[in-house]
HTML snippet that shows the backbone in 3Dmol.js (N, CA, C, O; Angstrom):
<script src="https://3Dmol.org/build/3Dmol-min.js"></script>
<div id="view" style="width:600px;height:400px;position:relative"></div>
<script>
const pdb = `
ATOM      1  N   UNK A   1      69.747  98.690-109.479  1.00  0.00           N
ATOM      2  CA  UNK A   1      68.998  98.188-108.338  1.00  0.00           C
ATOM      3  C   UNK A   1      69.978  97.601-107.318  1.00  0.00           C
ATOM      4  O   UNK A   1      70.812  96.748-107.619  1.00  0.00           O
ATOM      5  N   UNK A   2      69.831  98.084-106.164  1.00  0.00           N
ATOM      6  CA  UNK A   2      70.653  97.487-105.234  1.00  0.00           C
ATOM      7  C   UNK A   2      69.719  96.392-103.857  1.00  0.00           C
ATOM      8  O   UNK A   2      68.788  96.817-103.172  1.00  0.00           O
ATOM      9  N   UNK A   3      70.336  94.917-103.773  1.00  0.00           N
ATOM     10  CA  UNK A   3      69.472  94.399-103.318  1.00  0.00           C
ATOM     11  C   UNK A   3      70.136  94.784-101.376  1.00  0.00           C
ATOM     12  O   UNK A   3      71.262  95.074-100.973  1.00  0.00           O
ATOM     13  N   UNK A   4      69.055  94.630-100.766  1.00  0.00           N
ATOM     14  CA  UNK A   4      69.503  94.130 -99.333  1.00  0.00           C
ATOM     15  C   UNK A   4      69.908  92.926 -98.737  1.00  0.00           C
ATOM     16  O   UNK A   4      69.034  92.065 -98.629  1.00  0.00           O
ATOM     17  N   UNK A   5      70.808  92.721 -98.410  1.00  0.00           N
ATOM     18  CA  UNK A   5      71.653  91.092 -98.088  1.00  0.00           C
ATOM     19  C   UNK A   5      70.751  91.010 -96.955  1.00  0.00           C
ATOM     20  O   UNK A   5      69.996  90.211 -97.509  1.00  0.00           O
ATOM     21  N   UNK A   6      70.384  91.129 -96.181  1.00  0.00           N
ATOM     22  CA  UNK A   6      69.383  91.206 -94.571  1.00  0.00           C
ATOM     23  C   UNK A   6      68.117  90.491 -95.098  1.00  0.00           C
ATOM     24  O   UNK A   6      67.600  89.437 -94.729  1.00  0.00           O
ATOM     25  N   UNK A   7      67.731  91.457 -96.166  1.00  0.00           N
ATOM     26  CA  UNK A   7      66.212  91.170 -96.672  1.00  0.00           C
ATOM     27  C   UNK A   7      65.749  90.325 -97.465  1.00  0.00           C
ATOM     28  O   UNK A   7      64.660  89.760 -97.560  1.00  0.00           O
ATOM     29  N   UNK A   8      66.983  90.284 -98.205  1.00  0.00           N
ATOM     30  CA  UNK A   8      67.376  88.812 -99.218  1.00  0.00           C
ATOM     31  C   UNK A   8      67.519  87.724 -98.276  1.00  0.00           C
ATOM     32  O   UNK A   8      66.804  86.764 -98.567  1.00  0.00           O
ATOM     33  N   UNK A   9      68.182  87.587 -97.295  1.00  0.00           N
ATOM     34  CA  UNK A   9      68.640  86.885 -96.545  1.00  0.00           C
ATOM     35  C   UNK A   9      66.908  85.616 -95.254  1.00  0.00           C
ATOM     36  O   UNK A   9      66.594  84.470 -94.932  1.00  0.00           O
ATOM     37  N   UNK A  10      66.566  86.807 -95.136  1.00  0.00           N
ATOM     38  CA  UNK A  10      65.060  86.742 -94.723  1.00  0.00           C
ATOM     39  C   UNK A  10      64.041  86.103 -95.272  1.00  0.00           C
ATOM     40  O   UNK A  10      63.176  85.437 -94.704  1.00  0.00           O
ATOM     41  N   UNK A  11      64.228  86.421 -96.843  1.00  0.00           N
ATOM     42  CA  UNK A  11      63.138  86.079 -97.994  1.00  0.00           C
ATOM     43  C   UNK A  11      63.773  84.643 -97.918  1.00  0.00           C
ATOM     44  O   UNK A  11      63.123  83.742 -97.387  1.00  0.00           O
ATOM     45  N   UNK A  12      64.920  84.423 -98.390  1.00  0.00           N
ATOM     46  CA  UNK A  12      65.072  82.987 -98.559  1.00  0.00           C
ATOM     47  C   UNK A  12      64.852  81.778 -97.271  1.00  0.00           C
ATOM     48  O   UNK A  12      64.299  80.688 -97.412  1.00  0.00           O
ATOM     49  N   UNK A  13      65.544  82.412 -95.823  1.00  0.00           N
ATOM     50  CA  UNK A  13      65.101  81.650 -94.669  1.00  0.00           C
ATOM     51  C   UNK A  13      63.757  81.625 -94.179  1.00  0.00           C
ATOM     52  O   UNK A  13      63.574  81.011 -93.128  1.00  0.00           O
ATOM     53  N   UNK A  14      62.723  82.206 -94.771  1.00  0.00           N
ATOM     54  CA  UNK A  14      61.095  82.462 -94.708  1.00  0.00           C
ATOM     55  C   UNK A  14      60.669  80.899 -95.526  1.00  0.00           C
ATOM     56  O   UNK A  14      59.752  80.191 -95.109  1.00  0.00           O
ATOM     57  N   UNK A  15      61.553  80.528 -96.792  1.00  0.00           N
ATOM     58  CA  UNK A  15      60.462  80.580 -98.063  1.00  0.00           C
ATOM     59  C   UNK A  15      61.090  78.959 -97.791  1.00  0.00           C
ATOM     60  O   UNK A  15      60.430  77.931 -97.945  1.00  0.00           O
ATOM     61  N   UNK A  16      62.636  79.037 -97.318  1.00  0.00           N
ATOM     62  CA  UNK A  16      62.909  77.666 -96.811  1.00  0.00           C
ATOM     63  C   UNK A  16      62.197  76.603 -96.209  1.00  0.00           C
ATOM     64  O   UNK A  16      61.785  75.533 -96.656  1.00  0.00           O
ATOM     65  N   UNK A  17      62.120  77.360 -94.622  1.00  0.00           N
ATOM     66  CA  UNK A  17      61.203  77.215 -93.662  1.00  0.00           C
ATOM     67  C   UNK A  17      59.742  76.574 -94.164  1.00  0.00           C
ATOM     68  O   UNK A  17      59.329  75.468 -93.816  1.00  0.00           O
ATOM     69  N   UNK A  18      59.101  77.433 -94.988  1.00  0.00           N
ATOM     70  CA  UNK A  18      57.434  76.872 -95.501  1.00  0.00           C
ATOM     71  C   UNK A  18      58.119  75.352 -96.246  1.00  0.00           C
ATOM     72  O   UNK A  18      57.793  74.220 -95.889  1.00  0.00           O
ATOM     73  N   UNK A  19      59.002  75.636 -97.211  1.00  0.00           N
ATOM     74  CA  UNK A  19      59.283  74.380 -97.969  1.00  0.00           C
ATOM     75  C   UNK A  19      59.483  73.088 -97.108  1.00  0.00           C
ATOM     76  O   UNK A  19      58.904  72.065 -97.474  1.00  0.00           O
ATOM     77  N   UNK A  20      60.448  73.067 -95.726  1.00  0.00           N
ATOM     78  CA  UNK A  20      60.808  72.265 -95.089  1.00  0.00           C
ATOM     79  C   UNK A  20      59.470  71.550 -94.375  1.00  0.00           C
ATOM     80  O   UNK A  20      59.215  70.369 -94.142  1.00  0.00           O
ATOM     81  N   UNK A  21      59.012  72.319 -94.224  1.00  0.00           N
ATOM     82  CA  UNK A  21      57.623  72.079 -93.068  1.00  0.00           C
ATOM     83  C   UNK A  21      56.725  71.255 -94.101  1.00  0.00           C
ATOM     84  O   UNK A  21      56.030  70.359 -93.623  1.00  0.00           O
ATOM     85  N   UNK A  22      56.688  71.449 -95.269  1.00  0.00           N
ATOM     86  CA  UNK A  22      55.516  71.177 -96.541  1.00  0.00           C
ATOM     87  C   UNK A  22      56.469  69.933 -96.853  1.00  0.00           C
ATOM     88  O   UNK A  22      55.859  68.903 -97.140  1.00  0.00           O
ATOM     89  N   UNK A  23      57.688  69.867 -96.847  1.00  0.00           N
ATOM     90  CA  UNK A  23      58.557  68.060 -97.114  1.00  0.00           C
ATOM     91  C   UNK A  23      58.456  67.508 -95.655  1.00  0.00           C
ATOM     92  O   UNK A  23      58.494  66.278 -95.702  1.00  0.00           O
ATOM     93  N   UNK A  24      58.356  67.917 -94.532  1.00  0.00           N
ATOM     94  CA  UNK A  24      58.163  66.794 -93.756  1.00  0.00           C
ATOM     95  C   UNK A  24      56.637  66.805 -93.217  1.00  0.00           C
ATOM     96  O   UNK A  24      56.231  66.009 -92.371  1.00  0.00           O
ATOM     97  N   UNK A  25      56.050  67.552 -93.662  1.00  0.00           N
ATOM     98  CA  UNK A  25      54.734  66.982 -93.344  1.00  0.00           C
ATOM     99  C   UNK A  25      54.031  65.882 -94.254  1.00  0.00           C
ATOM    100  O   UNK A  25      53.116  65.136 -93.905  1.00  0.00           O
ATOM    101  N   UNK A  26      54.752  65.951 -95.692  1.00  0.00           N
ATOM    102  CA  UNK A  26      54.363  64.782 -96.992  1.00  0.00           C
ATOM    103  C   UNK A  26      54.788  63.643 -96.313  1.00  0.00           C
ATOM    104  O   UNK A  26      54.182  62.604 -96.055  1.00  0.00           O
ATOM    105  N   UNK A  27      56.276  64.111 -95.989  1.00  0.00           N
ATOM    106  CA  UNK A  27      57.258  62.673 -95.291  1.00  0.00           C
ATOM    107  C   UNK A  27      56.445  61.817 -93.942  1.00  0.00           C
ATOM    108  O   UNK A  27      56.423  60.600 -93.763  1.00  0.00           O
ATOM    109  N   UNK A  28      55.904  62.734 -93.222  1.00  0.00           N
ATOM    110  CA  UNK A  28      55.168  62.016 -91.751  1.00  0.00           C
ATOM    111  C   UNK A  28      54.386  61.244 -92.563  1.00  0.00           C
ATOM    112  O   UNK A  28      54.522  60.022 -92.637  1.00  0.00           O
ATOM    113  N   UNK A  29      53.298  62.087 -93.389  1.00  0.00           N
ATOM    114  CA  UNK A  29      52.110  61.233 -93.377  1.00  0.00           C
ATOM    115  C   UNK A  29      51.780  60.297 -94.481  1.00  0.00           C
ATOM    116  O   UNK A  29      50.667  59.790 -94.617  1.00  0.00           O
ATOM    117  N   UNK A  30      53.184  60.009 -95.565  1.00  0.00           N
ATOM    118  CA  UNK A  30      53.799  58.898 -96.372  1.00  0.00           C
ATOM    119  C   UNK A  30      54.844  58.867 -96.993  1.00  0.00           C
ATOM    120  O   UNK A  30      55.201  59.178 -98.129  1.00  0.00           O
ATOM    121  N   UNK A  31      55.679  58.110 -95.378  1.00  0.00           N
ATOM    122  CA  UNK A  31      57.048  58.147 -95.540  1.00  0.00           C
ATOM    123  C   UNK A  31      57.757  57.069 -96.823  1.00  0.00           C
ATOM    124  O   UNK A  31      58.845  57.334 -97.333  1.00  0.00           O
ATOM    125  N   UNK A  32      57.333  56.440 -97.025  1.00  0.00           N
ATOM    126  CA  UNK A  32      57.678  55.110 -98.089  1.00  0.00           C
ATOM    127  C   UNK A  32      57.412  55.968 -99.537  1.00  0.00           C
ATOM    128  O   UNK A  32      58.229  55.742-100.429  1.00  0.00           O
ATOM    129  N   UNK A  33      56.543  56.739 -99.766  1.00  0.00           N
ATOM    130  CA  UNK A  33      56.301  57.157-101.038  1.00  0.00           C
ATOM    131  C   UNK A  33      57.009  58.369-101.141  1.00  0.00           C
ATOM    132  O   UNK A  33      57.033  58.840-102.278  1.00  0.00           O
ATOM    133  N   UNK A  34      57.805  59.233 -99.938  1.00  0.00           N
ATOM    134  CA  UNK A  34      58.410  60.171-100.439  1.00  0.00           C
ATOM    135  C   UNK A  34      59.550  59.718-100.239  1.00  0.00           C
ATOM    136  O   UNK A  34      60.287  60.673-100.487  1.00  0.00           O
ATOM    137  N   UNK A  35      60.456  58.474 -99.811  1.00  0.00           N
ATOM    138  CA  UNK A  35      61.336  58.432-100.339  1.00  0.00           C
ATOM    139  C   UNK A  35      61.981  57.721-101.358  1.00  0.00           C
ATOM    140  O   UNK A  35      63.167  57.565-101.648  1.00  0.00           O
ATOM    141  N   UNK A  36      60.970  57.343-101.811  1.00  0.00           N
ATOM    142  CA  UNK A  36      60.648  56.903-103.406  1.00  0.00           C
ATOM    143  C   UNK A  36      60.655  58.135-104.223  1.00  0.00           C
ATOM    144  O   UNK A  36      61.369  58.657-105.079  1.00  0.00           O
ATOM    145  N   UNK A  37      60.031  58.272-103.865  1.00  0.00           N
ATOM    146  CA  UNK A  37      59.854  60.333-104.657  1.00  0.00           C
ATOM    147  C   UNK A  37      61.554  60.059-104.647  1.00  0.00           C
ATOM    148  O   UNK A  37      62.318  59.473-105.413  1.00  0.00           O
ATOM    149  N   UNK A  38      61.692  60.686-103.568  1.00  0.00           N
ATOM    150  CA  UNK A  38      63.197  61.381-103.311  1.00  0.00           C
ATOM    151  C   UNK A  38      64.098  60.474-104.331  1.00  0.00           C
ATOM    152  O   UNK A  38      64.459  60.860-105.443  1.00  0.00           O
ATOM    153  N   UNK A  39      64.361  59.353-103.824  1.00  0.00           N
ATOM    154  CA  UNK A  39      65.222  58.482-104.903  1.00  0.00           C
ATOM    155  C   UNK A  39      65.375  58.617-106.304  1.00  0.00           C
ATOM    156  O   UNK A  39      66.412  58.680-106.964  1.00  0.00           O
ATOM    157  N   UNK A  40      63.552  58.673-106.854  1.00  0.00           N
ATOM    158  CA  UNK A  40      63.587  58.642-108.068  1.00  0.00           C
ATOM    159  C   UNK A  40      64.060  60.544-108.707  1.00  0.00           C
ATOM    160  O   UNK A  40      64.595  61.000-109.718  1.00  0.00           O
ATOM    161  N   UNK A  41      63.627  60.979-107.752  1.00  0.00           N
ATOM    162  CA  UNK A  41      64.286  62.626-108.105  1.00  0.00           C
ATOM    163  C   UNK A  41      65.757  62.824-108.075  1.00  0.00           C
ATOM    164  O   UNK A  41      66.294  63.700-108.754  1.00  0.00           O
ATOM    165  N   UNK A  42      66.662  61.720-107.005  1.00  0.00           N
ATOM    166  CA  UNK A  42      67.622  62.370-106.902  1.00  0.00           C
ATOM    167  C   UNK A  42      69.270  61.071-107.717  1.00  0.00           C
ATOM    168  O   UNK A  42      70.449  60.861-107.430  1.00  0.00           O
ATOM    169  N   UNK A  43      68.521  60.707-108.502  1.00  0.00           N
ATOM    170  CA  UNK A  43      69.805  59.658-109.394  1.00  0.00           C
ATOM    171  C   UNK A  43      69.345  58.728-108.330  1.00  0.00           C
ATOM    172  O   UNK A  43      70.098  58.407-107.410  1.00  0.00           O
ATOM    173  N   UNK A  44      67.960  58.225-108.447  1.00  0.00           N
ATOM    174  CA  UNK A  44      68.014  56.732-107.488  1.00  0.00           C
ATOM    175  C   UNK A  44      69.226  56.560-106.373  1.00  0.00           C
ATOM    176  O   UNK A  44      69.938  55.589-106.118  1.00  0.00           O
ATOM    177  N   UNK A  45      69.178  57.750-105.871  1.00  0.00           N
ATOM    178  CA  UNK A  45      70.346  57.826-104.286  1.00  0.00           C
ATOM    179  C   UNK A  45      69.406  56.898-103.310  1.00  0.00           C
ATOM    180  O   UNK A  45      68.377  57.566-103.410  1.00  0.00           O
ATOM    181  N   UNK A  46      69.159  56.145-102.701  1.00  0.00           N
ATOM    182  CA  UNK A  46      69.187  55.377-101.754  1.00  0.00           C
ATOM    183  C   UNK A  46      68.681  56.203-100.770  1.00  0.00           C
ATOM    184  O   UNK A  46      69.484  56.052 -99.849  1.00  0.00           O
ATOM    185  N   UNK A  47      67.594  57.208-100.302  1.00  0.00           N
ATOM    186  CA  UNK A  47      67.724  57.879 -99.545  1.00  0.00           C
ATOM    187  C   UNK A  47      67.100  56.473 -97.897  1.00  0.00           C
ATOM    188  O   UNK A  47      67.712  56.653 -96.844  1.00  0.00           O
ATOM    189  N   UNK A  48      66.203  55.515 -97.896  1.00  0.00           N
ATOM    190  CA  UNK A  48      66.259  54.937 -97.217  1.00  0.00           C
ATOM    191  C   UNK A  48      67.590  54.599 -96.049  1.00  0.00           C
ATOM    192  O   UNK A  48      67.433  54.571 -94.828  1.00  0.00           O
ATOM    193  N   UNK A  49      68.862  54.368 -96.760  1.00  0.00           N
ATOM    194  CA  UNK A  49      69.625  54.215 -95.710  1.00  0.00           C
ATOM    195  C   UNK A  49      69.928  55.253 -94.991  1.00  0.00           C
ATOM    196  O   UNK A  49      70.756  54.801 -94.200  1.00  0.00           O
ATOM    197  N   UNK A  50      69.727  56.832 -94.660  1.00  0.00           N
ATOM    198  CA  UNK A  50      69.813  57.807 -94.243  1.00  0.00           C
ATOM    199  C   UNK A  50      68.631  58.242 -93.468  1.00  0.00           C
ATOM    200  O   UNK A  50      68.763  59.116 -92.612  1.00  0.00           O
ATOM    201  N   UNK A  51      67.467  57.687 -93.710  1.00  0.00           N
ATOM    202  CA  UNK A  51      66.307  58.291 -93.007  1.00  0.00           C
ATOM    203  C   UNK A  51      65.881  57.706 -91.659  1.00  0.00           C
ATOM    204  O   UNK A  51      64.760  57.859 -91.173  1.00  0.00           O
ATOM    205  N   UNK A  52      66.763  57.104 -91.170  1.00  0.00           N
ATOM    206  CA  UNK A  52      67.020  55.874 -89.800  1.00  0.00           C
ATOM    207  C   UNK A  52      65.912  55.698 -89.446  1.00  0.00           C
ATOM    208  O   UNK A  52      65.302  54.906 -90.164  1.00  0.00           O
ATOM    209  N   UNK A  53      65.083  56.309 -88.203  1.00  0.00           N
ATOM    210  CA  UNK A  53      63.777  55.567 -87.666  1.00  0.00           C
ATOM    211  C   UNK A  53      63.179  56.661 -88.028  1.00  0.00           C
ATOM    212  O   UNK A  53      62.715  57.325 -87.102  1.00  0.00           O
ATOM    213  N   UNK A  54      63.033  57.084 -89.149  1.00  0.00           N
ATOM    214  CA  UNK A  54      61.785  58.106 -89.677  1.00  0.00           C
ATOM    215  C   UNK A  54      61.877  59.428 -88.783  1.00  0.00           C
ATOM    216  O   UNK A  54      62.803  59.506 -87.975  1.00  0.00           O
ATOM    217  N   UNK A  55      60.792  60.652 -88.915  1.00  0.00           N
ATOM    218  CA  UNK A  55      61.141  61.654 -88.535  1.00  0.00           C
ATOM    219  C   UNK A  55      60.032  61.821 -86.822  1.00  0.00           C
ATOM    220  O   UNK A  55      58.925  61.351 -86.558  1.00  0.00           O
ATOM    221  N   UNK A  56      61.070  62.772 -85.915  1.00  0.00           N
ATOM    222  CA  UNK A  56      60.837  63.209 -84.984  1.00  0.00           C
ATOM    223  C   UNK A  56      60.757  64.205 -84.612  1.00  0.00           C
ATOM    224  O   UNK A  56      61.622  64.842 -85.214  1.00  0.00           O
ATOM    225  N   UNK A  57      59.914  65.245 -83.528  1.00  0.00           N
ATOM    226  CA  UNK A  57      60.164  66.520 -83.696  1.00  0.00           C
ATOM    227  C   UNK A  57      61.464  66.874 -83.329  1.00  0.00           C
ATOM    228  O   UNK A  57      61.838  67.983 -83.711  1.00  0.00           O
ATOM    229  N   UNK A  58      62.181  66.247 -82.728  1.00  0.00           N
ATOM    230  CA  UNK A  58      64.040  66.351 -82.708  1.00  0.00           C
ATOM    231  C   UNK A  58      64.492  66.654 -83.783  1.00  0.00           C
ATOM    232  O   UNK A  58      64.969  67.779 -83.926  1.00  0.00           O
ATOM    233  N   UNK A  59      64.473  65.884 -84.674  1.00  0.00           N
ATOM    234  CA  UNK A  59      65.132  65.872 -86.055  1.00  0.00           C
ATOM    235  C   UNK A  59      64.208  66.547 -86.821  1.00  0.00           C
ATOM    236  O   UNK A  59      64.645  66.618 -87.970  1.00  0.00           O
ATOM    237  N   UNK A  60      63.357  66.964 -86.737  1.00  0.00           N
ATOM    238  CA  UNK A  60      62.572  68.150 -87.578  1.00  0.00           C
ATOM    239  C   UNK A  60      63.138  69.633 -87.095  1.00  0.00           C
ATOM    240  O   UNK A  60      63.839  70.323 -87.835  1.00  0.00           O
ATOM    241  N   UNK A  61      62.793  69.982 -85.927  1.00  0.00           N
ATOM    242  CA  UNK A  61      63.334  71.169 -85.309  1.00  0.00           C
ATOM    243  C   UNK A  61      65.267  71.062 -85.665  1.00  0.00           C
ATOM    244  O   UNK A  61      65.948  72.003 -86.072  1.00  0.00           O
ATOM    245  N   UNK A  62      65.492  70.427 -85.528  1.00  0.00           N
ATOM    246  CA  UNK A  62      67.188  70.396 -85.960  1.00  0.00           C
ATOM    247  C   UNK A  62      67.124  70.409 -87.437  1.00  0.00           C
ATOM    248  O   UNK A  62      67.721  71.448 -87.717  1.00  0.00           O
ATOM    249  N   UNK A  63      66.886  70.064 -88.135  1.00  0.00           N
ATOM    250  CA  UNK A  63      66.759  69.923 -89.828  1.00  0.00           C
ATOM    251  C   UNK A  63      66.183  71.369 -90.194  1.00  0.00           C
ATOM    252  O   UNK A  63      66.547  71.913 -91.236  1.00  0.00           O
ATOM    253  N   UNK A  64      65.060  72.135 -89.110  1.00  0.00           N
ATOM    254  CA  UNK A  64      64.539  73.455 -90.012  1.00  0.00           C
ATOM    255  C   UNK A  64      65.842  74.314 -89.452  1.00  0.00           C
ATOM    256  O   UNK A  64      66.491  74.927 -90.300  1.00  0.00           O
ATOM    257  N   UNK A  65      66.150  74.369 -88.421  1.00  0.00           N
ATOM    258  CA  UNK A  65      67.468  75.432 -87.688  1.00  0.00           C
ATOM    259  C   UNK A  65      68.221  75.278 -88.678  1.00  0.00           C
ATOM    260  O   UNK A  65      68.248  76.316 -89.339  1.00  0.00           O
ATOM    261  N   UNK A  66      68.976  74.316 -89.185  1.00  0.00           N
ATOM    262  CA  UNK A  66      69.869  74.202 -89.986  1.00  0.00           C
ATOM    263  C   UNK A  66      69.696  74.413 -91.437  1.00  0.00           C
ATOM    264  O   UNK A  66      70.713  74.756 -92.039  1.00  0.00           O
ATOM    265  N   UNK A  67      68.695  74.288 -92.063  1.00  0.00           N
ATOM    266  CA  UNK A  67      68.347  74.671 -93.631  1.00  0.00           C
ATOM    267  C   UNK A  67      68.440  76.247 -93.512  1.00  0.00           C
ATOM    268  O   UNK A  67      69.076  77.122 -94.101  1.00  0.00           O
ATOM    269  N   UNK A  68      67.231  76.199 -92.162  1.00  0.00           N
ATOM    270  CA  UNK A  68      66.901  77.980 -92.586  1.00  0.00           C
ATOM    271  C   UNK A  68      68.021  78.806 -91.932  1.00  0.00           C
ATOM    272  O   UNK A  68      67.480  79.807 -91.463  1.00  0.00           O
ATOM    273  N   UNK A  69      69.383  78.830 -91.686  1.00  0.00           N
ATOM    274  CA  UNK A  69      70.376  79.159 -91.280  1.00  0.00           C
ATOM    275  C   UNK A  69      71.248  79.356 -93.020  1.00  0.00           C
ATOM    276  O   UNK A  69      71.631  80.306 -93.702  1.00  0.00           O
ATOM    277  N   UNK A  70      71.239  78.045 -93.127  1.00  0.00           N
ATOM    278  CA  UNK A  70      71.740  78.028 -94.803  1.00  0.00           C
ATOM    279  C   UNK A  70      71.279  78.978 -95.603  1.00  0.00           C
ATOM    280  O   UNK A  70      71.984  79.863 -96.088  1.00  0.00           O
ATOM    281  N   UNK A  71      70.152  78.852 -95.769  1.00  0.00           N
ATOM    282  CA  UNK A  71      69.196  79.664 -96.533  1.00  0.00           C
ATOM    283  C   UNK A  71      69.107  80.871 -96.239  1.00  0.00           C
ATOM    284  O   UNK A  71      68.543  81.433 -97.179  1.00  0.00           O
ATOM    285  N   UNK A  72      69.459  81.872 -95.119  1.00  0.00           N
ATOM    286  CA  UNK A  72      69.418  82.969 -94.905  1.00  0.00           C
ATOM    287  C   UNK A  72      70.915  83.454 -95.163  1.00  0.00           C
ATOM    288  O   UNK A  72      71.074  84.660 -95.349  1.00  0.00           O
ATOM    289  N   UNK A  73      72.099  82.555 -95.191  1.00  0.00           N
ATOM    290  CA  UNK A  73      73.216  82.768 -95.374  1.00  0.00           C
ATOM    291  C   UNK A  73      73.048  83.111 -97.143  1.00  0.00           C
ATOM    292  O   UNK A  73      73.118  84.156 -97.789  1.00  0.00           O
ATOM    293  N   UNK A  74      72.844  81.949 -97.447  1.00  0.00           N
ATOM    294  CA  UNK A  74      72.689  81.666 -99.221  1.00  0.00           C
ATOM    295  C   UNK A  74      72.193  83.293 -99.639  1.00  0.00           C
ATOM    296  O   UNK A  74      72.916  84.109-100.210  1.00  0.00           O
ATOM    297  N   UNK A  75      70.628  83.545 -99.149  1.00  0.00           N
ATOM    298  CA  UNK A  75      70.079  84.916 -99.594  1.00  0.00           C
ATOM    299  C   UNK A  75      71.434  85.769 -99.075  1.00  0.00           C
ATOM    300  O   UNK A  75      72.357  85.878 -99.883  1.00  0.00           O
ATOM    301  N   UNK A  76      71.540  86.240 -98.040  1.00  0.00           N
ATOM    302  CA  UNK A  76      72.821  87.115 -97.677  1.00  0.00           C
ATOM    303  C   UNK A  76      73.553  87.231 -98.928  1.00  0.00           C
ATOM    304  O   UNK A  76      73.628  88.223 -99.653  1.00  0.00           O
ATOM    305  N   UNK A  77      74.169  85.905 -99.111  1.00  0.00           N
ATOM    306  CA  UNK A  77      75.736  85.756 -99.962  1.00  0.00           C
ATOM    307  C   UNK A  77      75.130  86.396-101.558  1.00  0.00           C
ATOM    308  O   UNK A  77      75.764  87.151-102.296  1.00  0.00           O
ATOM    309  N   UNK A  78      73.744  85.847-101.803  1.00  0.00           N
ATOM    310  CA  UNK A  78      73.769  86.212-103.058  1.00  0.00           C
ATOM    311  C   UNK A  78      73.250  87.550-103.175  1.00  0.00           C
ATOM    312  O   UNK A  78      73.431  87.943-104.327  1.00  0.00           O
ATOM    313  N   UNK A  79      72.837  88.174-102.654  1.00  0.00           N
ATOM    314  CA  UNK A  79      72.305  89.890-102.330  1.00  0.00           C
ATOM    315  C   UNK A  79      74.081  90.378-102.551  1.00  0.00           C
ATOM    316  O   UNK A  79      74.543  90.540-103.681  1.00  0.00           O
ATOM    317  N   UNK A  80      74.683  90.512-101.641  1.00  0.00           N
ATOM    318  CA  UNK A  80      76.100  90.938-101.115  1.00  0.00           C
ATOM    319  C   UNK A  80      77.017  90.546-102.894  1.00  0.00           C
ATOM    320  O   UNK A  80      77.585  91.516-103.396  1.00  0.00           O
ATOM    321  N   UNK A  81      77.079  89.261-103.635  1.00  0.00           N
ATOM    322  CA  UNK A  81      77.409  88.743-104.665  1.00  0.00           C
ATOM    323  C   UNK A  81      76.863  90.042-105.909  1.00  0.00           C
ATOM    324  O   UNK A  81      77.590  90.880-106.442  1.00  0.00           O
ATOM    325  N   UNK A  82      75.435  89.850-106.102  1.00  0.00           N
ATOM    326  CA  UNK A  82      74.716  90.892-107.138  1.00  0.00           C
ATOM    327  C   UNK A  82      75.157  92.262-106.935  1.00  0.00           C
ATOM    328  O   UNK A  82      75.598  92.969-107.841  1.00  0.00           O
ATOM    329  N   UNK A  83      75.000  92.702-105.444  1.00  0.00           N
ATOM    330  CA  UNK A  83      75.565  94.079-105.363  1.00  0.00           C
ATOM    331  C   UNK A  83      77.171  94.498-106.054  1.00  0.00           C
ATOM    332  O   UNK A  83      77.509  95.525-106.642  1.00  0.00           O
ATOM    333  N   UNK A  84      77.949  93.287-105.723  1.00  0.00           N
ATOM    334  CA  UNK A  84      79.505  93.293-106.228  1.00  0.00           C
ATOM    335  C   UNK A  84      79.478  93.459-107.989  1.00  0.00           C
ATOM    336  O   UNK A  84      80.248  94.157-108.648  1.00  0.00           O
ATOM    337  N   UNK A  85      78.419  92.648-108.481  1.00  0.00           N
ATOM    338  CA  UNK A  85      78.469  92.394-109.489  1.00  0.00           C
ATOM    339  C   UNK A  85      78.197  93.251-110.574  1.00  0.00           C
ATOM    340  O   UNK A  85      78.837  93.440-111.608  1.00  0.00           O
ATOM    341  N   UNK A  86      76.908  93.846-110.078  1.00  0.00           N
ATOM    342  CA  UNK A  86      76.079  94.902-110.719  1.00  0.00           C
ATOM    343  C   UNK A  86      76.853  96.271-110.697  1.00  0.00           C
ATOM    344  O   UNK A  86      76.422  97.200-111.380  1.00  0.00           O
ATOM    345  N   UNK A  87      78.000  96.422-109.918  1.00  0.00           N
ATOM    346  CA  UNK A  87      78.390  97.823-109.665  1.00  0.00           C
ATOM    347  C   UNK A  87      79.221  98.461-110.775  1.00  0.00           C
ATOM    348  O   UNK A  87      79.602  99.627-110.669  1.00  0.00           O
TER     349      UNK A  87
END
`;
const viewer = $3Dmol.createViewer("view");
viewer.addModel(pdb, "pdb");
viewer.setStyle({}, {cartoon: {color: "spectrum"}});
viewer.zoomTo();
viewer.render();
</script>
């Protein structure tokens, strides 16, 4: 099976995107309990000192550009990776 790095690439910046939108819409509408969530998910990291004056569509629209950029890279790299691998 040979995957497509494009299409792989797509699937993951698609599936990002829904995820990001579904964490800051929890985050708008209870910000104190998801970063409690977050803390307790992530080794009690402190995420409070990082979340400065809560979220804006500035920092939302900048936060999805940048995940789903990652994330379409990530799918790319690992499509392009399996193809190397599998051959």
């Amino acid at each position: 099976m040979h995957l497509k790095p494009h299409g792989l690439g797509l699937a993951f910046a698609v599936l990002t995107a829904i995820g990001y939108g579904l964490c800051s819409l929890l985050y708008a509408l209870w910000p104190e309990q998801s970063l409690k969530f977050m803390n307790f998910t992530s080794h009690n990291f402190d995420f409070s000192l990082i979340a400065g004056d809560g979220l804006t569509w500035a920092s939302f629209f900048a936060g999805l550009v940048v995940w789903v950029i990652m994330a379409y890279i990530m799918g790319a790299l690992f499509a392009w990776l399996y193809n190397k691998f599998a051959e």
